[in-house]
C-alpha positions, -999 to 999 in steps of 0.1 A, spaced: 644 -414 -42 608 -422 -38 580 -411 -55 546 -406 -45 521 -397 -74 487 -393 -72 480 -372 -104 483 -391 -136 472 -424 -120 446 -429 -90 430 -451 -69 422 -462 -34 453 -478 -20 453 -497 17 474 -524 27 469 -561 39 496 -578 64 502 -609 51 530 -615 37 543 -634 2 574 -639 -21 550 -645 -48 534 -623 -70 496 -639 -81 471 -624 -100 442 -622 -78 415 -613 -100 387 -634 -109 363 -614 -129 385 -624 -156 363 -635 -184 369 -652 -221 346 -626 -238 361 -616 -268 364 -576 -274 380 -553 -298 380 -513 -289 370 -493 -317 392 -482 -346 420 -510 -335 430 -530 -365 444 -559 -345 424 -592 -332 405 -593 -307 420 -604 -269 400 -616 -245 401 -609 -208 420 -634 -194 449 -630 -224 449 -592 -214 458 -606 -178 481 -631 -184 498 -602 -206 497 -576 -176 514 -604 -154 541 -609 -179 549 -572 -178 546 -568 -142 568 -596 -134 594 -581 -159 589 -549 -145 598 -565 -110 628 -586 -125 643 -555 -139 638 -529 -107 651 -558 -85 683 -549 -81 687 -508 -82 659 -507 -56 682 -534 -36 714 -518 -45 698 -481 -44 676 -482 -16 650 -469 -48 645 -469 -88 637 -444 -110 604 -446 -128 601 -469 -163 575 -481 -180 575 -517 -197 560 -521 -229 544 -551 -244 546 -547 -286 524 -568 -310 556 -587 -320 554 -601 -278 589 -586 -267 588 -566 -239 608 -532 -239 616 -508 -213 621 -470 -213 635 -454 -183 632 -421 -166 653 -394 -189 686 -384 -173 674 -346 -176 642 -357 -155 658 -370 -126 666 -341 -111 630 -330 -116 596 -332 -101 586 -371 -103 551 -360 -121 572 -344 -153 590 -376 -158 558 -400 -154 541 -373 -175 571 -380 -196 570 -417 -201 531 -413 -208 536 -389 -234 561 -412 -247 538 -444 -246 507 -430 -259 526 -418 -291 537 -456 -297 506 -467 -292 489 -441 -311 514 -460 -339 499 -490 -329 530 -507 -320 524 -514 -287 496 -533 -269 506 -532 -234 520 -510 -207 532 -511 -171 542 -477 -153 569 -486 -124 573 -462 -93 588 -465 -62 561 -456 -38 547 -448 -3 514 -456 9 498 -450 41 481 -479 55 446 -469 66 443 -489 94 476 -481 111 480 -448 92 521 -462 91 542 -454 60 547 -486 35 576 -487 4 561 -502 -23 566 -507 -58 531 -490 -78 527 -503 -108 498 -486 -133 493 -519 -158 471 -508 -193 463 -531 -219 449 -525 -255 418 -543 -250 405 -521 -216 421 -539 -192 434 -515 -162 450 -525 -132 467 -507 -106 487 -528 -81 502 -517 -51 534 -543 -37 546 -536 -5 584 -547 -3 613 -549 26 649 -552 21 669 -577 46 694 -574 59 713 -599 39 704 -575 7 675 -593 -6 640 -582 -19 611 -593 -3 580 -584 -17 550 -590 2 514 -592 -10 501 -576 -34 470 -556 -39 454 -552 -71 427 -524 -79 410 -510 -107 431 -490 -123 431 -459 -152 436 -463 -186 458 -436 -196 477 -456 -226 447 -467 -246 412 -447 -230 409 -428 -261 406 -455 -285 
């Protein structure tokens, strides 16, 4: 099952060819200003402790789906949650939403995700989907993992990992591209 979503999440996805077993965050605009969104009772985070928190979750996020998408071929959407007390939790795709449109169950874990950090119990999120972009250079088909990371302090990334499966039953993922992303967890606080 693969999902290609544009709705909830958006932005400009292309593909690079070289190729990587490791995962790195590639931004640099990554600053140690301090910042605290309004109405949010916790301390401040800077910049680069909203990254390093995104790259925890999205190297969960990548342990976790590692061996359905090997064994499967795919994975189901989840989202991985960072909570103030640092443990990372996961909620997957409902079983009555599997069957169903992959929009209703990201709509799903977003409603979901936004209620527990409306509660302020949660500081961090990364959406996971199995997804295909189309390179724009060769206009070829790429499997990827899409992963929508939003942080309490407005952080937004969007990364794109392109990934093969050998032949031996291993995941490779290959570089990654990371982009601006949306802020659909925390944007209205």
């Amino acid at each position: 099952m693969v999902f290609a979503l544009a709705g909830l999440f958006w932005s400009p996805l292309s593909q690079g060819e070289d190729s990587s077993q490791n995962i790195r965050d590639s931004s640099s605009d990554a600053s140690e200003e301090s910042g605290q969104p309004a109405g949010v009772s916790q301390p401040p985070v800077s910049s680069k402790i909203a990254r390093k928190e995104l790259q925890t979750l999205l190297d969960e996020g990548l342990r976790m789906l590692a061996s359905e998408l090997v064994e499967n071929g795919s994975f189901y959407p989840f989202v991985a949650m960072l909570g103030h007390d640092n443990e990372i939790r996961l909620i997957g795709t409902p079983v009555s939403l599997r069957e169903d449109s992959a929009e209703r169950a990201m709509e799903s874990l977003v409603k979901k995700t936004r209620s527990l950090a409306q509660e302020r119990r949660i500081r961090a999120a990364g959406f996971f989907m199995d997804y295909v972009a189309t390179r724009a250079d060769t206009e070829v088909a790429q499997p990827g993992i899409r992963v929508e990371l939003n942080h309490i302090h407005p952080d937004a990334l969007s990364v794109f990992i392109p990934y093969i499966i050998t032949s031996d039953k291993k995941l490779r993922l290959l570089t990654p591209q990371y982009n601006k992303g949306k802020n659909v967890v925390f944007a209205d606080r």
